[in-house]
Structures are given as structure tokens and as C-alpha cells.
N, C-alpha and C positions, 0 to 999 in steps of 0.2 A: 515717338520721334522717328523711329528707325522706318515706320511706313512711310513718311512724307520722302522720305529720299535726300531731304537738306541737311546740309550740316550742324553740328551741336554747336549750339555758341561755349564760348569758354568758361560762365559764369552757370549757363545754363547745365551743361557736363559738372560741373562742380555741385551744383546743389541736389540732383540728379542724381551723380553716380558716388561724388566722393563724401556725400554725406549720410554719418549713419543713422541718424532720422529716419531719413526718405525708406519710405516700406510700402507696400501693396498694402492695402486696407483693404476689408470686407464692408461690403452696404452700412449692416449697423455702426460698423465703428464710425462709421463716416457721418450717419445721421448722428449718433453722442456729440461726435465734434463739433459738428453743424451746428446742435442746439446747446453747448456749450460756449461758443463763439457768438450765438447770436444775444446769449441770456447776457453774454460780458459787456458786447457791444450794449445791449436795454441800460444797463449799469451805468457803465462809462458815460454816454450819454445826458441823461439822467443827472450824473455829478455836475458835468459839461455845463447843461444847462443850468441849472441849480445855483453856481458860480456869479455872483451880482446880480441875484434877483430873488424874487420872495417865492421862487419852485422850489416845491420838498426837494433833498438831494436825494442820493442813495440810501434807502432802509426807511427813508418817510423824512431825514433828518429838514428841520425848519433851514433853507437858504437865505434867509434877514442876515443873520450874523456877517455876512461878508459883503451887506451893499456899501457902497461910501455915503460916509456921514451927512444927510440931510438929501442923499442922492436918489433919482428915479430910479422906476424898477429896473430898467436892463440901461442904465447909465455903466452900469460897471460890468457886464455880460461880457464875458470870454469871445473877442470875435477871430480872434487867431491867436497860436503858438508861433513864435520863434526858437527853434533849437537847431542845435549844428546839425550836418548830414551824418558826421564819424568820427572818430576818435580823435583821427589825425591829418596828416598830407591828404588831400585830395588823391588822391590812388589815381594811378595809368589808366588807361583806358583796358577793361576784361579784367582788372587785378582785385576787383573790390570784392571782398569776401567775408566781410563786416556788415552787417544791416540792422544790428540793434537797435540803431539811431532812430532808424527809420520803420521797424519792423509791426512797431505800437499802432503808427498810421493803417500800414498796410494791413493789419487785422481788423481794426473798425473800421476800414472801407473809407478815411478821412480823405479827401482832398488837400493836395499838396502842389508843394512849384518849389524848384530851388532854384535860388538866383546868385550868382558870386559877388562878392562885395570890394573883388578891383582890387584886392592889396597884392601886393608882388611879395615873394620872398628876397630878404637883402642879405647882404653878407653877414650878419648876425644868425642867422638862422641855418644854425648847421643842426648835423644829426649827433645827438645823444650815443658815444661811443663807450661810456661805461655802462650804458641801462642794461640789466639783463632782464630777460623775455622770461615770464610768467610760463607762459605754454608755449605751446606750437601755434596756435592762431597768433597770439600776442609774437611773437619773432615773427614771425610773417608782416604781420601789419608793420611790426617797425623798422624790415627790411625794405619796408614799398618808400618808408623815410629817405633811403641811399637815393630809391631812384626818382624822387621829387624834390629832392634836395637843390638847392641852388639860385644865384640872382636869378632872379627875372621869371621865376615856377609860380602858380599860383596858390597863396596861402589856403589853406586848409580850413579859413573860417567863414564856410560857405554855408548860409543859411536855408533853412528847411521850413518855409509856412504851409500851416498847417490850418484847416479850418474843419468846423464841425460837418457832417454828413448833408448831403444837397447843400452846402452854402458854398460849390467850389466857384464860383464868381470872384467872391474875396478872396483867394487865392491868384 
């Protein structure tokens, strides 16, 4: 980063520098991971498909079991996930430091779109002032609650579709 000459974005300095993952790898280790990631991705896949149709799933297993009843073969076939983006509030802009939600996609290489579903937050919706924080990331995330707190903030139930590998269209 430091030869381009541009600045570190905030999120990008965070995963970067403040986390202690991030390590210099040697070639092989890089190849393991590569072919540990891709055998996952085969897997995953594999179940994906497998999911409303008569494709063995993972380990040879028969996919019949889970078509609907009297239904064709990919009448029932997994064509998208809906799950949230995060935990919680929608986070400020630079403050997201949570990616679990989303981190599953981003390793199979899925195709994604998140879209917000228009709710506002109302005067019901205040910040949980007895919770205590798990850890130091968990206080964090539930500090980002203070600053998205309030009418008229957008609710935090913003959806993440998700579609299998080459199908990003349906997205």
C-alpha cells in the first residue's frame, strides 16, 4: 500500500494492521490455503446443489430426501439465501469491523447485493444500557448502537442475497 502513495482507508488500516491474523505467508503456506479453500468451496457447493434435487450431496450422500413431495427435480433447488448483513445497527460509514455475516460469501467467491428494506428506527428503539459486552469487539459493535441510535436511523435489518457461484444475475 505504502508504494501506491494513497491513503489507507480506515477499514482497510484495521484489517491490515490491527489485526492479528494478517501475517506475511510463505509460497507454500499460500498454496495449502489456496487448495484448502478451494476443496471447501468443491464441498460447499456440492451440498448447495444437492439441496431439492436428486445430486448426491457432500460424501456421495443421496439428495431425494429433501425434494418436496411429488415435486420436480430442481422445483425445490436453493436459488438464493437471505440473511442479515451484521449483528446489529447498520454501522457509520468506515466503523464496520464485523464481517461474519458476510465472510462465508466472501470465501466461496458467492455473489451477493444488499438492499435495505426502508424501516426507520422509532422511538422504541433505544440502546440496551445494561448489556455488558462479551469482549472488546462485542463493546465495540454495541457502541456503534449510541451512534445509530435514534428516529429516523436506518434499522439494521438489511438484507444480504446470496446466490451460488456464476448465478450472480439472481442477485
Amino acid at each position: 500500500m505504502s508504494a501506491s502513495s494513497e491513503p489507507m482507508r480506515p477499514l482497510s488500516d484495521f484489517i491490515l494492521t490491527d489485526n492479528p491474523n494478517a501475517r506475511a505467508r510463505s509460497v507454500p503456506e499460500m498454496w495449502k490455503l489456496t487448495c484448502e479453500r478451494e476443496a471447501y468451496r468443491a464441498e460447499y457447493a456440492r451440498h448447495w446443489n444437492s439441496v431439492g434435487t436428486k445430486l448426491a450431496g457432500p460424501g456421495g450422500e443421496d439428495g431425494v430426501s429433501v425434494l418436496p413431495l411429488g415435486g420436480d427435480a430442481d422445483v425445490g433447488m436453493v436459488d438464493v439465501v437471505l440473511c442479515p448483513v451484521g449483528p446489529g445497527c447498520a454501522p457509520p460509514l468506515n466503523c464496520a469491523r464485523y464481517w461474519g455475516y458476510t465472510s462465508q460469501w466472501n470465501l466461496l467467491d458467492y455473489p451477493a447485493a444488499v438492499f435495505h428494506t426502508g424501516l426507520k428506527c422509532g422511538p422504541e428503539d433505544v440502546v440496551d444500557r445494561e448489556y455488558v459486552p462479551r469482549n472488546e469487539q462485542d463493546r465495540y459493535n454495541h457502541e456503534l448502537c449510541e451512534l445509530c441510535s435514534g428516529e429516523g436511523m436506518e434499522k439494521a435489518i438489511t438484507d444480504f442475497d446470496c446466490a451460488s457461484r456464476y448465478s450472480g444475475e439472481i442477485c
